[in-house]
C-alpha positions as CSV (number, residue, x, y, z in Angstrom):
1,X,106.1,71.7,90.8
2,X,102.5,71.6,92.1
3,X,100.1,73.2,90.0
4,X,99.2,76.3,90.8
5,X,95.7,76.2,89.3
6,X,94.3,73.5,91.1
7,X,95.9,74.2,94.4
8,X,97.3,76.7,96.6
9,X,100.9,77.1,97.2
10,X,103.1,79.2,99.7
11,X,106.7,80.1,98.7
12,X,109.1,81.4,100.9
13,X,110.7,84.3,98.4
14,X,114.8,84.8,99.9
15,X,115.4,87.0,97.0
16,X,113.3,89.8,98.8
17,X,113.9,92.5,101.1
18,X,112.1,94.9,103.6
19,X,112.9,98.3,104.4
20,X,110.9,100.0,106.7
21,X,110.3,103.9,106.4
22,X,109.1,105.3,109.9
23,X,108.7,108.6,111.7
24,X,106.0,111.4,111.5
25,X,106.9,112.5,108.0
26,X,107.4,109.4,106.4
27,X,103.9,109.1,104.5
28,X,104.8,112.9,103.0
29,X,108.4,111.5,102.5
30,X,107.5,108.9,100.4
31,X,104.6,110.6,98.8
32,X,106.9,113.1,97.0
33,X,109.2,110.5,95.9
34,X,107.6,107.7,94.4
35,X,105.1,106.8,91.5
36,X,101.8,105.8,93.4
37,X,99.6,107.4,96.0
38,X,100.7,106.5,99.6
39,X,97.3,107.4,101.1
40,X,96.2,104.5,99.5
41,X,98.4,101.9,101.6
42,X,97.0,100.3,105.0
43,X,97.9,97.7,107.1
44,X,96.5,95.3,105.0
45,X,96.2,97.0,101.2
46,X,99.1,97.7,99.7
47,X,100.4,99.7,96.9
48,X,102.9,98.9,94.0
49,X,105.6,101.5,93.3
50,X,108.7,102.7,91.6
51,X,111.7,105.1,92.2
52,X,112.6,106.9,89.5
53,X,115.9,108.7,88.6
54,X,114.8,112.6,87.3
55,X,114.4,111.4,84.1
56,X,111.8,108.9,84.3
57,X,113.9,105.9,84.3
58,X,112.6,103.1,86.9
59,X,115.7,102.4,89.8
60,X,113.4,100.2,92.3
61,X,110.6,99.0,92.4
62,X,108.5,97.4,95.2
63,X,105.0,97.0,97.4
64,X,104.4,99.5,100.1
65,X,102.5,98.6,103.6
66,X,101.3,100.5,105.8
67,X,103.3,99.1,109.7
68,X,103.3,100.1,113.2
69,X,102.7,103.9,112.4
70,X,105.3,104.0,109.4
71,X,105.4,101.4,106.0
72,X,107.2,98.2,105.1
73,X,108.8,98.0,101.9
74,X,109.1,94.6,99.8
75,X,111.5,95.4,97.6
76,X,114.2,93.0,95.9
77,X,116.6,92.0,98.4
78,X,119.9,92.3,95.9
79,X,119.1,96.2,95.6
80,X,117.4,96.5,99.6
81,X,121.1,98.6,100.5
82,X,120.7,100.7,97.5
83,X,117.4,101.6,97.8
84,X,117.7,102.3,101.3
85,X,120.6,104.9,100.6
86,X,119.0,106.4,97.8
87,X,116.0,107.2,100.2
88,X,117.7,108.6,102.9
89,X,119.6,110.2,99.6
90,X,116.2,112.6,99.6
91,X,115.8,112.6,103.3
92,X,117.3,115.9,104.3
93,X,115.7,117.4,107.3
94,X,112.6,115.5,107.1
95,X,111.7,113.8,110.5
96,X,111.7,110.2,109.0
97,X,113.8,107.2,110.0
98,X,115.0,104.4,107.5
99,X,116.0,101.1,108.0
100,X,117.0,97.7,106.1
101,X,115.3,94.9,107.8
102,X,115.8,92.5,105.2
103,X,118.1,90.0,107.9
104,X,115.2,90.0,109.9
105,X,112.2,90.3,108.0
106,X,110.8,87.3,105.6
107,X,108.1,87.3,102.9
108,X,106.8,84.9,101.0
109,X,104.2,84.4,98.4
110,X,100.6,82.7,98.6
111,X,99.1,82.1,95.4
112,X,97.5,79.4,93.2
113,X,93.3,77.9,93.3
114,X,91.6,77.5,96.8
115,X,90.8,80.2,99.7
116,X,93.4,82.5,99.9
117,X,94.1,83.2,103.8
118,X,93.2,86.4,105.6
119,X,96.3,87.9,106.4
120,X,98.8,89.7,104.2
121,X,97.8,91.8,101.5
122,X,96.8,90.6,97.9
123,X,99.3,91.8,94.9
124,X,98.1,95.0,93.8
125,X,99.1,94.5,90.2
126,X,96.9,92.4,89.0
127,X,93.4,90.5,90.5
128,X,94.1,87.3,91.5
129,X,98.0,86.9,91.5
130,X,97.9,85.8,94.9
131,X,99.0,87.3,98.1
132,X,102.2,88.0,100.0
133,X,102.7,88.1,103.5
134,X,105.8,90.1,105.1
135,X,107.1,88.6,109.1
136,X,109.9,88.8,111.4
137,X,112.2,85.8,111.3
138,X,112.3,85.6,114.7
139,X,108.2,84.8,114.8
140,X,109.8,81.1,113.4
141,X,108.1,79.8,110.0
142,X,104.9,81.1,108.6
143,X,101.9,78.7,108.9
144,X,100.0,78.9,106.1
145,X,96.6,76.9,106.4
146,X,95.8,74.9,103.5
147,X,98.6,75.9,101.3
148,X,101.1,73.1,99.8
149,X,104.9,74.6,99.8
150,X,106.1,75.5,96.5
151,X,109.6,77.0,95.7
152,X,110.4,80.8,94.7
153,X,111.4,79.6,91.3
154,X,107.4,78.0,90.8
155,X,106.8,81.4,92.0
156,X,108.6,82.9,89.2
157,X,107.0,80.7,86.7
158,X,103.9,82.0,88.1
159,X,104.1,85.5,87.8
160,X,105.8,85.1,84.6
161,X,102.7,82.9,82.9
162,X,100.6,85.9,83.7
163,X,103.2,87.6,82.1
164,X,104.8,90.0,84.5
165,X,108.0,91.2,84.2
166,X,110.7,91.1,86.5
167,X,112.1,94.2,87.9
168,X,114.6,95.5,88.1
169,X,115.8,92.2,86.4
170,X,114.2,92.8,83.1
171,X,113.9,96.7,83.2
172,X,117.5,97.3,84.1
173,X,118.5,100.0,86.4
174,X,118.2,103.6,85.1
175,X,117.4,102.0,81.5
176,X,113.6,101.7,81.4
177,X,111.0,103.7,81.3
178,X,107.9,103.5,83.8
179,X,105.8,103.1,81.4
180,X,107.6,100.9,79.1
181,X,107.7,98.3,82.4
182,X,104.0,98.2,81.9
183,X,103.2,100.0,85.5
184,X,100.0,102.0,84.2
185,X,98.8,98.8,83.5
186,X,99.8,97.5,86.8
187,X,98.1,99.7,89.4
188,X,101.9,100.9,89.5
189,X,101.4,104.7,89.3
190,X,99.2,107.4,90.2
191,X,98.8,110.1,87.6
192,X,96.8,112.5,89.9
193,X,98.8,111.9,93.2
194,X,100.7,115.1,92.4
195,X,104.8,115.6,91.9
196,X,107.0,112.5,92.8
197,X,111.2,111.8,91.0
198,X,110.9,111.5,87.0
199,X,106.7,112.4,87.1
200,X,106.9,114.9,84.2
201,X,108.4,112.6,81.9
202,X,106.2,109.8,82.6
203,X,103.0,112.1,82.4
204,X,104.0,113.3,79.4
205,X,104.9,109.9,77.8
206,X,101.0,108.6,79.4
207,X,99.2,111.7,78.3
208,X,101.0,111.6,74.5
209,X,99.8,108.5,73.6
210,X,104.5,108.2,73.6
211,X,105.0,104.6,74.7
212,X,107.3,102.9,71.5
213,X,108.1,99.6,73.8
214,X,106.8,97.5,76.4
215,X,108.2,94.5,78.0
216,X,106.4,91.6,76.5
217,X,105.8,88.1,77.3
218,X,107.4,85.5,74.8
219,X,107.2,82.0,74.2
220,X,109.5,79.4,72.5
221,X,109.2,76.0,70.8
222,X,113.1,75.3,70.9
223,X,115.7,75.5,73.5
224,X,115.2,79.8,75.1
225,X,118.2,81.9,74.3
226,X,120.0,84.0,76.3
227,X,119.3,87.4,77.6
228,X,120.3,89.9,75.5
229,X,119.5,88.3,72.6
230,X,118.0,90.4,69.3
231,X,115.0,89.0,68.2
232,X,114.7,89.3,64.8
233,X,111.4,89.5,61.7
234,X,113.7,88.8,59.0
235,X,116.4,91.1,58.8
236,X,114.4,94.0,61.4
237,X,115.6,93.8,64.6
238,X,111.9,94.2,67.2
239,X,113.2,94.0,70.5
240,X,115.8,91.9,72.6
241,X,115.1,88.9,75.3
242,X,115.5,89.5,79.0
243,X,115.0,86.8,81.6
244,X,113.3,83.7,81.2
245,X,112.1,80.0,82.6
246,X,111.6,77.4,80.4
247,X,110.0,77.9,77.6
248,X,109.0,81.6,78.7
249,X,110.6,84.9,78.5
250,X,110.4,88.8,78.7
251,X,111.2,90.6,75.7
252,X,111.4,94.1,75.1
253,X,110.0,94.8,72.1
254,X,109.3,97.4,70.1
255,X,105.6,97.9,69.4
256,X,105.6,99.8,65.9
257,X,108.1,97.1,64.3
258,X,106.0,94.1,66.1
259,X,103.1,95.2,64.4
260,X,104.6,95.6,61.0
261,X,105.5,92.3,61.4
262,X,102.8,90.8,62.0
263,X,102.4,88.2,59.6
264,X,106.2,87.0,60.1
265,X,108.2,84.3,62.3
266,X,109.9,86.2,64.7
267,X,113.3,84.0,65.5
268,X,115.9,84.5,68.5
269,X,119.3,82.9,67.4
270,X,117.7,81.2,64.8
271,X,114.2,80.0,67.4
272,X,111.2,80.5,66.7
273,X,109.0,82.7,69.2
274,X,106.0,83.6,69.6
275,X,104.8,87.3,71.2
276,X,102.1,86.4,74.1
277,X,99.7,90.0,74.2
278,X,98.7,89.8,77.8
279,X,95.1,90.5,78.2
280,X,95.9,93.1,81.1
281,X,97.5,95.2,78.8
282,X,95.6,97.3,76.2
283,X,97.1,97.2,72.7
């Protein structure tokens, strides 16, 4: 792959979905339902959200934009149906309209050194991951000036050498806490936008100091085992691998058993791994 740190790449990203949210309610719709504070999207500032299930367990997660009086959601295309049943789940009489456009919307990712361009809207999560850029299929290929094409996988490696999980991928559906997925550390919740789906539990685990896990970051020097498997500090089981790329995984680990084990090799099937503290997340 190019290198993203000397140059600046554009990625088309198939594995995405919109869904667009419309009609004279939909900012109130949304603002009951999810984790962050709709006021704060525009048409070119986005927000980074999640729908929870009552009890606090992330379902979806995506970016939302303010478009053509209503919001576009970039969401992951594999769950685009889902979510957009679940939301029109909670619709009731609300005057709002929802819609999958994910056949006929695109977006890709611009990210990596240079000038980033002016259109899109930066990654709320965290300063300088890049920017992404959401268009109709039928305006043909994006043109982005100065950026050399990259794939969604170099993409991926990206996001996941600054350590980001990938949701709902790593998190599970209906399995992971909000916080556990790291999204108060991620400009991923609001905790004084008021009642949204699963907010008391996650205000309570935030304001009780209550988070025992996080996904985590890993790194290998052998050959990276499957998902799922335990990684171990001698016979203490601290957490469990989710996805990976090379070298590089996510791991959900548990924090009070990682830092009892601080001064031992932590192995995965028998590899040894290394936990990578990113410096966006406080310890």
């Amino acid at each position: 792959m190019s290198d993203p740190t000397k140059e600046l790449l554009s990625a088309s990203l198939p594995s995405r979905g919109v869904i667009r949210v419309g009609g004279p309610e939909a900012a109130e719709f949304l603002q009951g339902l999810i984790t962050n504070d709709v006021e704060k999207a525009t048409e070119d500032t986005a927000i980074y959200a999640a729908l929870l299930t009552p009890q606090g367990k992330i379902l979806f997660d995506f970016f939302v934009v303010k478009s053509g009086g209503g919001f576009l959601l970039d969401c992951h295309g594999e769950y685009a149906a889902a979510l957009a049943k679940r939301l029109s789940m909670y619709r009731l009489r609300a005057n709002v309209e929802i819609e999958d456009l994910s056949e006929a919307w695109t977006v890709i990712a611009v990210f990596g050194a240079g000038e980033h361009p002016n259109i899109g809207f930066a990654d709320p999560r965290l300063a300088g991951l890049g920017t992404r850029v959401l268009y109709p299929v039928s305006d043909g290929p994006a043109q982005i000036d100065g950026a050399v094409a990259a794939t969604e996988e170099d993409y991926l490696i990206w996001c996941l050498s600054h350590g980001l999980p990938n949701i709902p991928q790593d998190a599970g559906q209906d399995k992971t806490f909000l916080l556990e997925a790291n999204f108060d550390e991620l400009n991923g919740v609001d905790f004084t936008k008021g009642c949204y789906v699963g907010q008391e539990l996650a205000a309570r685990m935030k304001h009780r100091a209550k988070v025992r896990k996080r996904l985590m970051p890993v790194t290998f020097t052998g050959a990276r085992p499957e998902p799922g498997t335990p990684i171990m500090a001698g016979e203490r089981e601290i957490g469990s691998l989710r996805s990976g790329i090379g070298d590089r995984a996510i791991a959900l680990i548990r924090l009070d058993r990682f830092e009892q084990a601080a001064s031992e090799q932590l192995l995965a099937d028998a590899i040894p791994l290394t936990v990578d503290w990113p410096n966006w997340l406080a310890k």
